[in-house]
C-alpha positions as a Markdown table, in Angstrom:
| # | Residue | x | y | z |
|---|---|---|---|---|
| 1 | Unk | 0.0 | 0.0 | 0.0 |
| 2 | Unk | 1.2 | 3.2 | -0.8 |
| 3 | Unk | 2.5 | 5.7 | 2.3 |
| 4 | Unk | 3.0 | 9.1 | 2.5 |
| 5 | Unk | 5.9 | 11.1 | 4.3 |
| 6 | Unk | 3.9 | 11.3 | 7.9 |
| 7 | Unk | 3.1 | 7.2 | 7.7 |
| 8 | Unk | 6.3 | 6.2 | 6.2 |
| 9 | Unk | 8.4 | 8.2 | 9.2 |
| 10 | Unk | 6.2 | 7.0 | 12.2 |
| 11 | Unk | 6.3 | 3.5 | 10.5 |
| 12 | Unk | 9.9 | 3.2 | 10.6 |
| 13 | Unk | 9.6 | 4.0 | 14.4 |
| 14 | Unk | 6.9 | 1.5 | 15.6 |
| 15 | Unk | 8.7 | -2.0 | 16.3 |
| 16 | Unk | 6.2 | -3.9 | 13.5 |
| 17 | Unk | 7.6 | -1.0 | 10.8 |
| 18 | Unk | 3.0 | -0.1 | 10.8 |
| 19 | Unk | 1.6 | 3.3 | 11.0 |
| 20 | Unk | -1.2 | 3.6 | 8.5 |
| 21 | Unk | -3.8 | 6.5 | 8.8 |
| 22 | Unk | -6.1 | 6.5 | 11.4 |
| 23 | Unk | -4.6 | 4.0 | 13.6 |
| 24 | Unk | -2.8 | 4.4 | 17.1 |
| 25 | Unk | 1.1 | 3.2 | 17.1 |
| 26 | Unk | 3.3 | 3.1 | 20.2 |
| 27 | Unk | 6.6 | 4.7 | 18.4 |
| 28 | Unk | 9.9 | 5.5 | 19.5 |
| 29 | Unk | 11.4 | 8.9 | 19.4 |
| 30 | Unk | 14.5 | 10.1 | 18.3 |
| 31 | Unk | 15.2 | 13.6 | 20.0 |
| 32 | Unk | 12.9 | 15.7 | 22.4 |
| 33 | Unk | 13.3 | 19.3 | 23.3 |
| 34 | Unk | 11.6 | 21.3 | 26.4 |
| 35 | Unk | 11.9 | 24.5 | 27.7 |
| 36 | Unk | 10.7 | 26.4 | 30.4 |
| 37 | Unk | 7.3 | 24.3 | 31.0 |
| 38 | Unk | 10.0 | 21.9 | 32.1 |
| 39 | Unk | 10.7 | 23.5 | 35.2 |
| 40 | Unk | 7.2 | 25.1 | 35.6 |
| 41 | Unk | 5.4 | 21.5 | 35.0 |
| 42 | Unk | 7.1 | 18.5 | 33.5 |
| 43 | Unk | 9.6 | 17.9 | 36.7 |
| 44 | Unk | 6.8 | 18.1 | 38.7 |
| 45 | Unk | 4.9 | 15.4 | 36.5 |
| 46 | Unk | 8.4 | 13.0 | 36.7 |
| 47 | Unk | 8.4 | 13.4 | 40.2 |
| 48 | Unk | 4.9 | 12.3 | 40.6 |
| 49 | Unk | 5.3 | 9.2 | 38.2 |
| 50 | Unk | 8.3 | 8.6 | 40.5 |
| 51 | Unk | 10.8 | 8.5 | 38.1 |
| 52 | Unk | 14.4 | 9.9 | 38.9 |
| 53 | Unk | 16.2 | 9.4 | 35.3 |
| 54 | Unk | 15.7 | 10.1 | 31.5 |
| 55 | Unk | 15.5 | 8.2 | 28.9 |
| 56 | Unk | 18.8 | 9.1 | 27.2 |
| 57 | Unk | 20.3 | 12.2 | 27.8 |
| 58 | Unk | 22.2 | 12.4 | 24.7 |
| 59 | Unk | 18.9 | 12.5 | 22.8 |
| 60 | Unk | 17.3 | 15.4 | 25.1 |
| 61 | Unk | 17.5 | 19.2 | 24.4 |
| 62 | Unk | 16.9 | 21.8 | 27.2 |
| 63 | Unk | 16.1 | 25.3 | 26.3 |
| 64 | Unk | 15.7 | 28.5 | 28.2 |
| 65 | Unk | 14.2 | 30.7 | 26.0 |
| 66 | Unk | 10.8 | 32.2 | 26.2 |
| 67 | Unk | 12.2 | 34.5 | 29.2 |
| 68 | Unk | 15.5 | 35.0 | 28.7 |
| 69 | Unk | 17.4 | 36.6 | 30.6 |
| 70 | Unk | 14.5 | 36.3 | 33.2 |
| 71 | Unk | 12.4 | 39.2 | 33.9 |
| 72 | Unk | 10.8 | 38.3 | 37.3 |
| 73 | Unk | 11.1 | 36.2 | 39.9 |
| 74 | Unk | 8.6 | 33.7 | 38.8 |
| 75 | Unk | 10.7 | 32.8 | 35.8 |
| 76 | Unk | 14.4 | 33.3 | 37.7 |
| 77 | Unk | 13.0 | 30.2 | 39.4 |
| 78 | Unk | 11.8 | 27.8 | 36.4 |
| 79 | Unk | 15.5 | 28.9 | 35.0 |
| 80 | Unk | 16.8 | 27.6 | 37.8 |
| 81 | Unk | 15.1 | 24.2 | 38.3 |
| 82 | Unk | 16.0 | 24.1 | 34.0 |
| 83 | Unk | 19.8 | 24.5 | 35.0 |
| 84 | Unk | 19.7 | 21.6 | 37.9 |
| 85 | Unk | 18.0 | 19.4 | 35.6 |
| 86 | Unk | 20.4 | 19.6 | 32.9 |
| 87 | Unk | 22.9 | 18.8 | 35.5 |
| 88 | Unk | 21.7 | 16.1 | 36.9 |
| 89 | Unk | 20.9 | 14.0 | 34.4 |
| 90 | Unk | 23.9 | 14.9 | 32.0 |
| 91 | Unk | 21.9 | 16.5 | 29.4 |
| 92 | Unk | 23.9 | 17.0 | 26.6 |
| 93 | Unk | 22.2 | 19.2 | 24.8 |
| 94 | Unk | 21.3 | 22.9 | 27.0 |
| 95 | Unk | 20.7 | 26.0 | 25.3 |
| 96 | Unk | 20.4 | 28.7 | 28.3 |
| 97 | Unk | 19.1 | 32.7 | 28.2 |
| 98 | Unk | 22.5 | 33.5 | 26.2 |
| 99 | Unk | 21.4 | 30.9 | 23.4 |
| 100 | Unk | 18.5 | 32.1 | 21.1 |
| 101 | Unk | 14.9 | 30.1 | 20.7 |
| 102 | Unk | 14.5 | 26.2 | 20.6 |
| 103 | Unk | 13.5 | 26.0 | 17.3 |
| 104 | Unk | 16.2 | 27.8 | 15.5 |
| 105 | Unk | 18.6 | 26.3 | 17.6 |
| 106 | Unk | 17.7 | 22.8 | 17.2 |
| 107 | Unk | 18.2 | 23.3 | 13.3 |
| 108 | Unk | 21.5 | 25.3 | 13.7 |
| 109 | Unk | 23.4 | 22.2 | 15.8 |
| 110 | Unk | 22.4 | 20.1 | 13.4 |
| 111 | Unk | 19.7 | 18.0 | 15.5 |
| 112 | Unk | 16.9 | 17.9 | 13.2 |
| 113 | Unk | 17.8 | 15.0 | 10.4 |
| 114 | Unk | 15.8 | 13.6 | 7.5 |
| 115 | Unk | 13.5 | 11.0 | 9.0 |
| 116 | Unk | 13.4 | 11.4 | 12.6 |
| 117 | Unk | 10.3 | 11.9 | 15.0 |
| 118 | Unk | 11.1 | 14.9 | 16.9 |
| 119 | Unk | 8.8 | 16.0 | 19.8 |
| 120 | Unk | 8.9 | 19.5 | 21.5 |
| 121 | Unk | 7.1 | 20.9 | 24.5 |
| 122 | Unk | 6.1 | 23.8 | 22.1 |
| 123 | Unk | 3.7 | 23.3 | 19.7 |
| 124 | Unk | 5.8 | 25.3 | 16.8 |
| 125 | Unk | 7.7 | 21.9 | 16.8 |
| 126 | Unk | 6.1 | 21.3 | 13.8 |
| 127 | Unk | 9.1 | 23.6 | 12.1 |
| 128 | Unk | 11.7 | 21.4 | 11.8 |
| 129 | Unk | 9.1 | 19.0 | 9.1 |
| 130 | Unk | 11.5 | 21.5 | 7.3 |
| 131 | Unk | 14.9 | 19.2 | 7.7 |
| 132 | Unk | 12.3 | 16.3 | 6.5 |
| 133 | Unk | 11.0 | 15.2 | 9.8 |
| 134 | Unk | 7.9 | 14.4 | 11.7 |
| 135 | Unk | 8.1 | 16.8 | 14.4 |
| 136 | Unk | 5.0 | 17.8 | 16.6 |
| 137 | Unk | 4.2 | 19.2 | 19.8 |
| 138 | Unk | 3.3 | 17.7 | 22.9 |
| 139 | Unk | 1.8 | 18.8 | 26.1 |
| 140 | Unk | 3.7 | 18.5 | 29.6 |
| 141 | Unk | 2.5 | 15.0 | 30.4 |
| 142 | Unk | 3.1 | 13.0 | 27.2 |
| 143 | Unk | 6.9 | 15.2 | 26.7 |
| 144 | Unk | 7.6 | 13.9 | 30.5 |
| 145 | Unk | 6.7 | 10.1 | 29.2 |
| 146 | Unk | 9.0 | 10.6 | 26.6 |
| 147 | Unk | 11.8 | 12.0 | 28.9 |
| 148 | Unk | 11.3 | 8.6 | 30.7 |
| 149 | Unk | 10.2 | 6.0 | 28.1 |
| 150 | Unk | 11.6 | 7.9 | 24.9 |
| 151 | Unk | 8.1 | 6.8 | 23.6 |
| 152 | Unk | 4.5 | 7.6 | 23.2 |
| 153 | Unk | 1.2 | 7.1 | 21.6 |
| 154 | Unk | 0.7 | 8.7 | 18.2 |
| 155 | Unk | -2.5 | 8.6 | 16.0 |
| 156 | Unk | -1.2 | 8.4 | 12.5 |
| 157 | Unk | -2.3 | 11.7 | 11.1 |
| 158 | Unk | -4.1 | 11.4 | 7.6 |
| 159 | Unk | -2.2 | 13.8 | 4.7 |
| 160 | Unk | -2.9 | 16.4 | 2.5 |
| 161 | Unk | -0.5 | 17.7 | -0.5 |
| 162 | Unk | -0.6 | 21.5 | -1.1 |
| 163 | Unk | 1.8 | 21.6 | -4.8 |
| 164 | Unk | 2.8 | 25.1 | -5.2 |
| 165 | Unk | 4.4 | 26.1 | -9.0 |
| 166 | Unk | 5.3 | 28.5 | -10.4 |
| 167 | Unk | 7.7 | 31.4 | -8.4 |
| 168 | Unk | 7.6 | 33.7 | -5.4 |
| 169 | Unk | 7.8 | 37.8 | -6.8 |
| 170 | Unk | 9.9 | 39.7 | -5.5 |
| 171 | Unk | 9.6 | 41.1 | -1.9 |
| 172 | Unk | 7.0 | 38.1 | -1.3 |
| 173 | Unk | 8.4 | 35.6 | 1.1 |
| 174 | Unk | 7.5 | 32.4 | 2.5 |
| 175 | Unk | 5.4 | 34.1 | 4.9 |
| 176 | Unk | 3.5 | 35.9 | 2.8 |
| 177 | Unk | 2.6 | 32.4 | 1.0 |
| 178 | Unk | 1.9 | 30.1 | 3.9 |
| 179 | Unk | -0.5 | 33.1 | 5.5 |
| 180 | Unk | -2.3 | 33.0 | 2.1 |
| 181 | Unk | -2.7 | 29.2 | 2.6 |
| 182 | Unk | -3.8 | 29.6 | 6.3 |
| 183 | Unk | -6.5 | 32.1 | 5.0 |
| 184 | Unk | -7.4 | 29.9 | 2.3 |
| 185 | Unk | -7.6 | 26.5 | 4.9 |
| 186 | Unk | -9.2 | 28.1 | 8.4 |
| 187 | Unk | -7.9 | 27.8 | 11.3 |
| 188 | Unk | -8.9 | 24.1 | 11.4 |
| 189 | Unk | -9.1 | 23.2 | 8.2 |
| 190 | Unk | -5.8 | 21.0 | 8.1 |
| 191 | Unk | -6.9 | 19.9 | 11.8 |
| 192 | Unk | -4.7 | 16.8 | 12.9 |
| 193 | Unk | -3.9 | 16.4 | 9.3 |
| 194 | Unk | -0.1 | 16.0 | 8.3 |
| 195 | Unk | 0.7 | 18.6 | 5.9 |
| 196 | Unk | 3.1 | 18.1 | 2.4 |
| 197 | Unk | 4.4 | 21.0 | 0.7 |
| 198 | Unk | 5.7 | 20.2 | -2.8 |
| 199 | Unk | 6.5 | 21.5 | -6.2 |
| 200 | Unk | 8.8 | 23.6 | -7.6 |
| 201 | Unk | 8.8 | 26.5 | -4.5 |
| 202 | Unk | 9.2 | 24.4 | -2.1 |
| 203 | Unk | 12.2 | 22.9 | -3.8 |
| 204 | Unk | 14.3 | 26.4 | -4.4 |
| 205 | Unk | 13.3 | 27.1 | -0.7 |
| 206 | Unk | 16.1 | 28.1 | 2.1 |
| 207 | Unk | 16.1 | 26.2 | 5.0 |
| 208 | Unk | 15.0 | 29.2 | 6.8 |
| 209 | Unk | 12.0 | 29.7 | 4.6 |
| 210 | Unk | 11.3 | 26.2 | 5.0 |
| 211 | Unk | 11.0 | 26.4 | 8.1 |
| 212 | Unk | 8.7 | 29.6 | 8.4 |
| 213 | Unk | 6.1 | 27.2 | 6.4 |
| 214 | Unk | 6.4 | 24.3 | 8.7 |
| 215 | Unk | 6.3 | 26.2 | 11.9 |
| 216 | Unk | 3.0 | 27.9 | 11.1 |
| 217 | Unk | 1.3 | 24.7 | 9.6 |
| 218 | Unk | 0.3 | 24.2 | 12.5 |
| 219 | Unk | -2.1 | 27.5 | 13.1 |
| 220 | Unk | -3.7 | 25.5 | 10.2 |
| 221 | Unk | -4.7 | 22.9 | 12.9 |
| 222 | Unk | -1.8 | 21.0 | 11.3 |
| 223 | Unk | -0.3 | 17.8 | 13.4 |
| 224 | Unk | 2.8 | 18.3 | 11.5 |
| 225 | Unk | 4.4 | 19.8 | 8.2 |
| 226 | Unk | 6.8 | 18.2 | 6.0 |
| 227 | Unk | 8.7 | 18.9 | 2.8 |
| 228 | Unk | 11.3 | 16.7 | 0.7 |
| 229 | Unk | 15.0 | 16.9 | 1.4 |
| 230 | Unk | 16.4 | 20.2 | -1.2 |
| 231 | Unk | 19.7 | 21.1 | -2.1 |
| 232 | Unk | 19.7 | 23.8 | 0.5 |
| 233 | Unk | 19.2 | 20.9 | 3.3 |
| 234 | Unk | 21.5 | 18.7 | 2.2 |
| 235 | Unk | 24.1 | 21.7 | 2.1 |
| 236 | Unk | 22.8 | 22.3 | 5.6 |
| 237 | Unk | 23.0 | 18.7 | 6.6 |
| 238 | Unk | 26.5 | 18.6 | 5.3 |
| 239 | Unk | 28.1 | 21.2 | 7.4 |
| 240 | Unk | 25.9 | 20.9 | 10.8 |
| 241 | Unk | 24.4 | 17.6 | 11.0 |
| 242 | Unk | 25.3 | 15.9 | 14.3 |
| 243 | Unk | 24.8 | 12.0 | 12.7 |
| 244 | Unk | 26.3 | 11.7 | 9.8 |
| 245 | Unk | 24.3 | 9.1 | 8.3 |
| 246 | Unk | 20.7 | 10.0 | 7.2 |
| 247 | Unk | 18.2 | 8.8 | 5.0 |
| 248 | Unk | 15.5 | 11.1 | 2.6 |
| 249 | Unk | 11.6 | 10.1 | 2.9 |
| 250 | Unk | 9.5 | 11.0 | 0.1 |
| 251 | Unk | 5.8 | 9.7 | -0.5 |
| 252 | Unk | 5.1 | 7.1 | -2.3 |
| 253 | Unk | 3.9 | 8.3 | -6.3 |
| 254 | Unk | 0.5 | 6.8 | -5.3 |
| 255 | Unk | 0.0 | 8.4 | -1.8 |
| 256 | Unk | -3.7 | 8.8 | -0.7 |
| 257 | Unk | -4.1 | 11.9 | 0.1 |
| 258 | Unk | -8.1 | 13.3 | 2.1 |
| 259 | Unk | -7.4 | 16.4 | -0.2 |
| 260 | Unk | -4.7 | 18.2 | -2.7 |
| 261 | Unk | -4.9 | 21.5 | -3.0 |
| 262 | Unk | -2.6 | 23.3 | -6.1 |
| 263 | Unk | -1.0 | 27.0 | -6.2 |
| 264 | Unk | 0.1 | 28.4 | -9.5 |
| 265 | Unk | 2.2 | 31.4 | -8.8 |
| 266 | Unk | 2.5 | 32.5 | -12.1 |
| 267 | Unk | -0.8 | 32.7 | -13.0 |
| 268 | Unk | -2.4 | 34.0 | -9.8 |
| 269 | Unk | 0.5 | 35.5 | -7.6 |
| 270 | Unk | 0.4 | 35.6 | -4.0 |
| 271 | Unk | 0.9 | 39.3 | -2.6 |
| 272 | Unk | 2.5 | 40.4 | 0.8 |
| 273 | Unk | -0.2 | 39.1 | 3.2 |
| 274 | Unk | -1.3 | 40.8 | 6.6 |
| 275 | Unk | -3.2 | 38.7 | 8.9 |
| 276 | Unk | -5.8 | 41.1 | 11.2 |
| 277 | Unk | -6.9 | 40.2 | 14.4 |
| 278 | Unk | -7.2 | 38.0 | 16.6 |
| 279 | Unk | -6.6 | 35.2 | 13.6 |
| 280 | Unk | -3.7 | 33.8 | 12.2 |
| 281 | Unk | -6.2 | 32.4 | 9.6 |
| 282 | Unk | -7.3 | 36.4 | 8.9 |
| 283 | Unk | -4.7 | 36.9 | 5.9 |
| 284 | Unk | -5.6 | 38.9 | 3.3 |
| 285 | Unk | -3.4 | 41.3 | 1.0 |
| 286 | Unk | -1.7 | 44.0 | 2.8 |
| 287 | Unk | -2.8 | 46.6 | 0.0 |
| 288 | Unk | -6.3 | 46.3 | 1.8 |
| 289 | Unk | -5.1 | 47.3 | 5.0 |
| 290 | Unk | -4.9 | 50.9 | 6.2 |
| 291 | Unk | -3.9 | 51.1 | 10.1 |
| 292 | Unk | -1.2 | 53.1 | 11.7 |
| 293 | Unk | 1.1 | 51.5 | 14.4 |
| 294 | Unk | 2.9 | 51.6 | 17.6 |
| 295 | Unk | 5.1 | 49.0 | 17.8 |
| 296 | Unk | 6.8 | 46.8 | 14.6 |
| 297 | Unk | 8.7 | 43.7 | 16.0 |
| 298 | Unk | 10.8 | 41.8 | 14.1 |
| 299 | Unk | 12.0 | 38.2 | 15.5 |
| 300 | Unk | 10.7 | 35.0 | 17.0 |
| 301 | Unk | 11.2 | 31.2 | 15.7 |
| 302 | Unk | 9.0 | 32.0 | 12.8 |
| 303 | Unk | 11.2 | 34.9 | 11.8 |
| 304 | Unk | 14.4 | 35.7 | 13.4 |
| 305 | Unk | 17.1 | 33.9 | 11.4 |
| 306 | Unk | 19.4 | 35.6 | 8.7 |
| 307 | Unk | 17.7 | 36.0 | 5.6 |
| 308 | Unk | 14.8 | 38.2 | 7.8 |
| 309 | Unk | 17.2 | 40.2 | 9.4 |
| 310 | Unk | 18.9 | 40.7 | 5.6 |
| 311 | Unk | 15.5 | 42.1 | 4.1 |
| 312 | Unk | 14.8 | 44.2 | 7.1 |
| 313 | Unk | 18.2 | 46.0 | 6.6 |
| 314 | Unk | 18.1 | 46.2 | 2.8 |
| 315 | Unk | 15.1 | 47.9 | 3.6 |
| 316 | Unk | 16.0 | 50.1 | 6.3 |
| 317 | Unk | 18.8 | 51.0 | 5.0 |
| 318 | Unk | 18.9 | 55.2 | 4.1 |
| 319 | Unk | 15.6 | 55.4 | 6.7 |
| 320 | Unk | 14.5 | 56.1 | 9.5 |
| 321 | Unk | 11.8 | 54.6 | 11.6 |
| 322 | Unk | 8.8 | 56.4 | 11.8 |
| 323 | Unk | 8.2 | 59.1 | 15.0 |
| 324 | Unk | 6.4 | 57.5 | 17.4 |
| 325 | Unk | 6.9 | 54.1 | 16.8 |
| 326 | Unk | 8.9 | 51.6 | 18.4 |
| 327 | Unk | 10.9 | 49.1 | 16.4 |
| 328 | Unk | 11.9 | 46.0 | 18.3 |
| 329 | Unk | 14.4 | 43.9 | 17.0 |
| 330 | Unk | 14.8 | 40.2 | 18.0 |
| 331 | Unk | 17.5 | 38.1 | 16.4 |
| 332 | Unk | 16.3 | 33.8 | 16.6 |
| 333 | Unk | 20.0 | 32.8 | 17.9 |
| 334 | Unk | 23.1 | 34.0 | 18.7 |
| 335 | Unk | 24.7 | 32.7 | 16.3 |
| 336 | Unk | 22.0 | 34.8 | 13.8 |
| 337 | Unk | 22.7 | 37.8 | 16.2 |
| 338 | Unk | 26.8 | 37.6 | 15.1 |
| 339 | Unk | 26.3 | 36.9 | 11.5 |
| 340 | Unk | 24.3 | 40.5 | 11.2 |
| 341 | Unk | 26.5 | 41.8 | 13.2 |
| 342 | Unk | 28.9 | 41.0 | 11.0 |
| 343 | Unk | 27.1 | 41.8 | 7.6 |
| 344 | Unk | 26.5 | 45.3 | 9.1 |
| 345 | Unk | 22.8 | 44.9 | 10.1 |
| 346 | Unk | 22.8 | 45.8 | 13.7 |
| 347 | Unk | 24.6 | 49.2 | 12.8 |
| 348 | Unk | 21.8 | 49.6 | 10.1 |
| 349 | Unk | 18.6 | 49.0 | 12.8 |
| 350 | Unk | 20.5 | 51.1 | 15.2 |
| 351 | Unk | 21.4 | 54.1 | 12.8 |
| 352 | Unk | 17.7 | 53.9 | 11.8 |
| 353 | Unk | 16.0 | 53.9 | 15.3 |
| 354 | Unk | 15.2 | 50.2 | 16.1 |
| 355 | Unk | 16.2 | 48.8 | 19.5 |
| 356 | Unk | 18.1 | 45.7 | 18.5 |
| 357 | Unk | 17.4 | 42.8 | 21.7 |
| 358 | Unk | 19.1 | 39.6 | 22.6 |
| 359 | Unk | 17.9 | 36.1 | 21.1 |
| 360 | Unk | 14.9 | 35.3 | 23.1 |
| 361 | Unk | 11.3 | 34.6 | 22.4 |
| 362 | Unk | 10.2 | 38.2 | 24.4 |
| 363 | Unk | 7.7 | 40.2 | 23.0 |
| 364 | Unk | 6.1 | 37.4 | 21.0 |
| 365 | Unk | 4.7 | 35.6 | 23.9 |
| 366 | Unk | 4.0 | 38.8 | 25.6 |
| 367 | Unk | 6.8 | 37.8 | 27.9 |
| 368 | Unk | 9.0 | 41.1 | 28.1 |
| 369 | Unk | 11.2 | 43.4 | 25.7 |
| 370 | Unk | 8.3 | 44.7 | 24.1 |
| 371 | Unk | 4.6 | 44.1 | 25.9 |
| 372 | Unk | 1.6 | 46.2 | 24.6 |
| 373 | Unk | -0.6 | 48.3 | 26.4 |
| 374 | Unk | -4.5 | 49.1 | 26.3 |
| 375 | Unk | -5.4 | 49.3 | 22.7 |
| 376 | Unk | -1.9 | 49.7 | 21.1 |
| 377 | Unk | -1.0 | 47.7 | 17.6 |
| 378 | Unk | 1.4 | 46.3 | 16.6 |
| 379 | Unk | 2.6 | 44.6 | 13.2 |
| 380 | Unk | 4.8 | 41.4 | 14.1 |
| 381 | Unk | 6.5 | 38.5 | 11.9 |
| 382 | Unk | 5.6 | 36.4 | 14.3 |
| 383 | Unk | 2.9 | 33.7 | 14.4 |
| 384 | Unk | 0.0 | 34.6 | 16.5 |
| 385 | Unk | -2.4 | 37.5 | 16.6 |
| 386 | Unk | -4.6 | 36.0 | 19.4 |
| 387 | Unk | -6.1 | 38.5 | 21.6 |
| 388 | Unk | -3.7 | 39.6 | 24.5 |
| 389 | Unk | -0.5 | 37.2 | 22.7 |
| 390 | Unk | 1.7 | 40.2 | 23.4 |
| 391 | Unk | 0.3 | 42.0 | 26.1 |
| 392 | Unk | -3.1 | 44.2 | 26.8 |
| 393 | Unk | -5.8 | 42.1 | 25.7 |
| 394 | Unk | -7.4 | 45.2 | 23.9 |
| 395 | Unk | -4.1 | 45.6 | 22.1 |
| 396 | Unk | -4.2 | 44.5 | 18.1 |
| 397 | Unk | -1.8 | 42.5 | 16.1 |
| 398 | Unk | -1.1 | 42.0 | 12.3 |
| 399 | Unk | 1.2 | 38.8 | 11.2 |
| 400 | Unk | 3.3 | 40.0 | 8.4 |
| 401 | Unk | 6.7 | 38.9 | 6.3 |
| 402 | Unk | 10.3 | 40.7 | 7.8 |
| 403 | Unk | 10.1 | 43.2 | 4.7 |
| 404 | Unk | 6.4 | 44.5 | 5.6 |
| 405 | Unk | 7.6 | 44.7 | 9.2 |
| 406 | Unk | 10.0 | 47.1 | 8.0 |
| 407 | Unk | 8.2 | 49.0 | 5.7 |
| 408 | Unk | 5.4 | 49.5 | 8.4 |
| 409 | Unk | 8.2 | 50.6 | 10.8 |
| 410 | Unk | 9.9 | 53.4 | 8.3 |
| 411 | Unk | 6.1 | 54.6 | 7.1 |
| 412 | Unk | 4.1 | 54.2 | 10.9 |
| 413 | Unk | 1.6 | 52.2 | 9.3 |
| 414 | Unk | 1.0 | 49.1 | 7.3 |
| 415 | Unk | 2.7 | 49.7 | 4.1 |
| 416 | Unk | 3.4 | 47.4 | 1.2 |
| 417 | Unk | 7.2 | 46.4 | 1.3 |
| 418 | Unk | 7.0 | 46.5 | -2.6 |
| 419 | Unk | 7.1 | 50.5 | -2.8 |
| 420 | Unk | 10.8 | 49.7 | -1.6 |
């Protein structure tokens, strides 16, 4: 019977080599990252299930990054339990506040492999489907029974194919596309569904771009997103992966899939998309939107890395941001955070009036470095709008591609990155 990616990945995990659609598998996993709900909840759920080791601590990432460096108390303390943790058990793997976020970290030290099951206490796990994995997010309970066990119970998710031809136009980025499939879905409308992206896109993609696609599959109700090994990962693969042996998974030709769905980018081009409030699923094209703004951040696991950073500058570059608005900038890693440094970025933000930040996931969760107040906006590349995400709860938020962010920021209101 023919497989796609999701069955053919969880299948070569499960100790009878089964995972067909629909059923339940026991399956073994290959890596797990946490962060801070590990010292907020998960230790507490080991301790009650009486367990006093992990499963293998070469195979376990910890991450301190949704507060980082802490900014009260509260979190000081789940840092601290993170930290005693890691040294406990010998955990290999620890990334703490002076790191950058999970997900762009994960990718960058070569953890995420063609073929592996990857689980994350985050559900934006789904980005590293990117590298050619299953990866999905898990709640504190079933990511503590994989700490111990280094398995769970998965429900094989049943596929759908989005093929997208044709190419991207210029200052239209990944973002801007997988909005315009969000829109086009609803927010449920891929709802515990494995997603595969193909065609010709896909394949020219970065890995970064890949993995903005991936990591917001799931505000499509997505269980995971995957794409076919590319040049670009291989390259990647080449220089950072950790194992040095890996093996591609592509569907089977004759894959059944519960729906395919087919962009042609030549004949009906996506624009620069703007999700309104409170909705990732709200995209529509930011030529219809009119709204001036306070704040413009730039950063998170959806897009912080390089090539976001690179766009925002180019853009920047000669302006100024607009009086009155504040433009937060939040490289994904440290190691992204050097690299512009390097390339001249940082001096560009700074020249131009943006506060540059350290790698951290901050003002995206509403967690510090850039918290909204009573009926402020703000235009964000990150990957939630929902009411209060970043702050007030009568505060408003527009998802948008790095070069919109920018273009909003220079013009104090949503502006089409295209004029630049």
């Amino acid at each position: 019977m023919s497989k796609t990616m999701a069955e053919k990945i969880l299948a070569r995990h499960t100790e009878n080599g089964r995972a067909d659609a629909g059923e339940i598998v026991q399956a073994s996993v290959d890596f797990i990252m946490v962060h801070e709900v590990l010292g907020s909840r998960i230790i507490d759920i080991l301790q009650e299930m009486e367990t006093d080791s992990v499963w293998d601590p070469n195979r376990i990432m910890v991450v301190n990054d949704h507060w980082a460096p802490a900014p009260n108390i509260q979190s000081a303390i789940i840092h601290q339990r993170n930290r005693e943790f890691v040294k406990r058990h010998g955990i290999k793997y620890f990334c703490d506040v002076n790191c950058g976020v999970s997900h762009q970290v994960l990718i960058e030290w070569g953890l995420a492999k063609p073929g592996d099951l990857i689980i994350g206490s985050d559900s934006h796990t789904t980005s590293y489907g990117a590298m050619n994995a299953f990866s999905t997010g898990l709640a504190a309970t079933d990511s503590a029974i994989v700490l111990a066990t280094g398995k769970n119970w998965f429900k094989v998710p049943e596929s759908m194919r989005i093929n997208i031809d044709g190419e991207l136009a210029e200052m239209v980025m990944s973002k801007d596309l997988i909005l315009k499939i969000i829109a086009d879905l609803g927010p449920d409308g891929a709802n515990y569904k494995a997603i595969e992206f193909h065609g010709p896109v896909v394949d020219k993609m970065t890995v970064a771009s890949r993995a903005t696609m991936c990591n917001m599959s799931v505000e499509a109700g997505a269980k995971a997103g995957l794409m076919t090994v590319n040049k670009q990962v291989e390259d990647w693969l080449s220089l950072r992966a950790r194992e040095a042996h890996w093996t591609r998974v592509d569907p089977d030709p004759t894959a059944e899939y519960v729906e395919m769905i087919t962009y042609d980018l030549d004949t009906d081009p996506v624009e620069p998309m703007i999700a309104t409030p409170h909705s990732p699923a709200n995209g529509r094209p930011v030529t219809e939107v009119d709204v001036e703004i306070d704040q413009a951040f730039l950063g998170s696991c959806t897009n912080g890395r390089f090539e976001d950073l690179q766009i925002a500058a180019m853009i920047m570059k000669g302006h100024k941001v607009k009086e009155g608005v504040r433009f937060i900038i939040t490289p994904a890693s440290m190691e992204t955070y050097k690299a512009a440094l390097n390339m001249g970025f940082i001096e560009t933000f700074i020249q131009a009036g943006a506060i540059v930040t350290n790698p951290t996931c901050g003002a995206c969760v509403g967690g510090h470095l850039g918290i909204l107040g009573p009926n402020e906006v703000a235009i964000t590349s990150t990957n939630r709008n929902f009411r209060g995400r970043m702050g007030h709860p009568d505060s408003r938020i527009y998802l948008s591609s790095p070069a919109t962010v920018a273009a909003s920021a220079i013009m104090g209101r949503i502006t089409d990155p295209r004029g630049f």
